[in-house]
N, C-alpha and C positions, 0 to 999 in steps of 0.2 A: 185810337180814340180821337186823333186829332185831323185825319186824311179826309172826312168827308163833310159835307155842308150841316147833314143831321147832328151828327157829332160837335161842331161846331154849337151849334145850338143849343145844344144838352148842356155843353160845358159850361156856356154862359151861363143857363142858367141854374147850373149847379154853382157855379164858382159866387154869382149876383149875393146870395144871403153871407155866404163867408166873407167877403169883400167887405161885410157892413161891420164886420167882429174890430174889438179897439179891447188892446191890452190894457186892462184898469192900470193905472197910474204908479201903486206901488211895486207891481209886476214887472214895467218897463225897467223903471228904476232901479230894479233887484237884479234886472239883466243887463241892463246898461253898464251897474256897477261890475258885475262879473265879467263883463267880456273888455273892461277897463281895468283890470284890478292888474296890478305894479307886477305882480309873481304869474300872470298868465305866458304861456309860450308865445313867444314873438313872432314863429312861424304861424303858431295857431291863429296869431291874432290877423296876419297878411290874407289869412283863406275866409275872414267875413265877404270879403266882395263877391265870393262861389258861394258860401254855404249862407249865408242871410239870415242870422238864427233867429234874429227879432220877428223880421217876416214869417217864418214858419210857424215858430213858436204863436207868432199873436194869430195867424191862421188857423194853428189845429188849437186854440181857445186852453193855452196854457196860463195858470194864475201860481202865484207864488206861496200858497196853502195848499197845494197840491200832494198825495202823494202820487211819484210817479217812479216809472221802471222800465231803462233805459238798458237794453239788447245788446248785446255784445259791444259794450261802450269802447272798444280794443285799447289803445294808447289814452283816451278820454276826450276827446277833440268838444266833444259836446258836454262831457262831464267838469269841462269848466267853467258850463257856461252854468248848466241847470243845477248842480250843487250847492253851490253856492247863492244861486235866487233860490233857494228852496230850504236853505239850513236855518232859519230862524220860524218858519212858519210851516212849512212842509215837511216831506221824505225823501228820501232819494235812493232807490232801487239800482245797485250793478246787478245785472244779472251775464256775468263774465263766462269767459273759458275756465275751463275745468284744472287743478290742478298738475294733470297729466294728460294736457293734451293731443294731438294727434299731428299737429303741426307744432314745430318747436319757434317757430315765428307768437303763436298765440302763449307760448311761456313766455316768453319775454314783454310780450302788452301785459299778460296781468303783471307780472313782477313789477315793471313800471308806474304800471295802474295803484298798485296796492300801495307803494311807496309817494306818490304823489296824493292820493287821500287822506292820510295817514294825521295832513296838517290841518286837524280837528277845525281850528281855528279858522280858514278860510271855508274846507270845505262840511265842515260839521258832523253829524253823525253818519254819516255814508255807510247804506246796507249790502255787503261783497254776497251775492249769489250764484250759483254757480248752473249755466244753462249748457245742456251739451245734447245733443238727439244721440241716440232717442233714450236716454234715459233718465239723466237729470233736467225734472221740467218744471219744477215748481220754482219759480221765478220768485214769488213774491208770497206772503199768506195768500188761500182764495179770497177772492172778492173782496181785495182791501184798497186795489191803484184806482187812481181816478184816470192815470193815462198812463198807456203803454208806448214807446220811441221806440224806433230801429230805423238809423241811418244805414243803408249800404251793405246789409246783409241779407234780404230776402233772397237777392242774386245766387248766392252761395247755398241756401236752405235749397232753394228750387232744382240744385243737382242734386239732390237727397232724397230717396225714397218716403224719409222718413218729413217731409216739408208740412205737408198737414199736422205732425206732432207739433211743428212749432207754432204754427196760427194757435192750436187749441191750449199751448201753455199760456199765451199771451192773453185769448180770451177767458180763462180760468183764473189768474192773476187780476182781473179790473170789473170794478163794481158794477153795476147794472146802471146803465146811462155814461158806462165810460168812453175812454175814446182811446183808441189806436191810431199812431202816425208813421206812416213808410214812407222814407224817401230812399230812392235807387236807381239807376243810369237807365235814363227810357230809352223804348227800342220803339221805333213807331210804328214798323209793319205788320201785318194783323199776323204771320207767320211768326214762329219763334224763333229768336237768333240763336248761331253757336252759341251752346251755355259754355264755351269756355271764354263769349267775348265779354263778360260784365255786364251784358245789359239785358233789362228784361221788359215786357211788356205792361201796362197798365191791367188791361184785361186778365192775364195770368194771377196777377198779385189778387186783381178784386174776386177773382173766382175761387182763390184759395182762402182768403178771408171770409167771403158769404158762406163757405162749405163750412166751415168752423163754425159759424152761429153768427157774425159780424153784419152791420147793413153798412153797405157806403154809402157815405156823407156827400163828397163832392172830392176835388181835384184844385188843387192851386196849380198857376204855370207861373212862378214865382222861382225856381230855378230852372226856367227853360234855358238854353245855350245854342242858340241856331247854327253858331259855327262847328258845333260838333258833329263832325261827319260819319262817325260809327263805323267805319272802313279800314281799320288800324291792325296790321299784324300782329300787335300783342295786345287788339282791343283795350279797353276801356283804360288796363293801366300805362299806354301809352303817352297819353294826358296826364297833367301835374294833375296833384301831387306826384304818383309814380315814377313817369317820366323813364318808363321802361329803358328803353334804348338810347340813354346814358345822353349824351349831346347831339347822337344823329337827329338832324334835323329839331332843336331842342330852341330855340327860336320859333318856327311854324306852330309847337303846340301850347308854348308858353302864350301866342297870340291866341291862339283857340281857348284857352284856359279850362277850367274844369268844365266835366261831362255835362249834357243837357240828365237832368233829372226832374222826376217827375213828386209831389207831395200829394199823399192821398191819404184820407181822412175817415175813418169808420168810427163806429159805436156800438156797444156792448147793448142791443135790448134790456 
């Protein structure tokens, strides 16, 4: 979406009316406090300068009366941020790994998970759901979110037969005028990369969203990363966080820092 002059042009003028979005006041406020609050993770807190929650958040027209349901939240990276803007006036949707799941890496994020929600007090009523393809897919009641989140997991649905199940839980879970937000490691060439390197195309994502029922909105480049070369033997999780390959060369990707990712924006007709 980004290689050609047309393209170029579209974006703009896709990106020109989102550009004009301003997180109302008490919104910011209820984020600001959350991604400041004394008991967040110190690491969590060092990965704002990658993941830009403010930015995204006031892009895809997040408000703190929301409910909203957030996609394999794994560890909660983002569930400390929206929680907590959201426990006094809103909801908050886990819709996690399954109690038995298939990778024993994803038992131990809910175990985590569940035990860091737990403290009502910061993070409030937190609703635990359990999304796994292709069978458990009701995310949330129908037609009750105003917005659906998924950091970093379309990548993983898209080696899955079953990938269209998940667009269609997501748009079954959000009211009519809702909105959907995927952020995931862009790949820019119009060809699809190894699905074992983590990144995936823009195109791919919006063609599996419009198939579900969804219209795209626009595209932020609000975490683009020009140093990210996409070239990496153990792909994407090469790059911090991961940091696959322990110290070799662990200098070169710390400079690179997290992946170029791309934010795209849909709505529920």
């Amino acid at each position: 979406m980004r290689t050609t002059l047309l393209s170029l042009i579209i974006g703009a003028t896709l990106l020109a009316p989102a550009a004009q979005a301003k997180l109302d006041d008490a919104t910011a406020q209820a984020i600001q406090a959350a991604m400041q609050h004394e008991k967040r993770d110190a690491n969590n807190k060092a990965r704002d300068i990658y993941r830009k929650p403010m930015e995204v958040l006031d892009f895809l027209g997040f408000k703190q009366d929301m409910t909203v349901v957030e996609m394999w939240p794994a560890g909660g990276w983002y569930t400390e941020v929206l929680a907590p803007a959201l426990k006094d006036h809103g909801q908050y949707y886990a819709a996690h790994y399954s109690l038995n799941p298939s990778r024993s890496y994803q038992r131990r994020y809910l175990g985590q998970f569940l035990q860091m929600v737990s403290d009502t007090k910061r993070f409030g009523d937190v609703k635990v759901t359990t999304f796994e393809l292709p069978d458990a897919l009701e995310v949330a009641p129908p037609g009750s979110a105003d917005m659906v989140l998924t950091f970093r997991n379309v990548h993983n649905w898209m080696g899955s037969s079953h990938n269209d199940l998940a667009f269609k839980a997501m748009f079954a879970a959000l009211k009519p005028g809702g909105t959907l937000g995927v952020v995931d490691h862009q790949w820019d060439n119009p060809a699809e990369p190894n699905p074992g390197n983590g990144y995936i195309t823009t195109q791919s994502v919006i063609d599996a969203a419009t198939a579900a029922g969804f219209e795209f909105v626009a595209e932020s480049q609000v975490l683009d990363n020009p140093k990210d070369t996409k070239d990496y033997a153990k792909g994407v999780w090469t790059l911090p966080p991961s940091l696959t390959l322990g110290d070799k060369d662990k200098d070169k990707y710390l400079a690179i820092g997290e992946s170029d990712r791309f934010v795209l924006k849909f709505k529920k007709p």
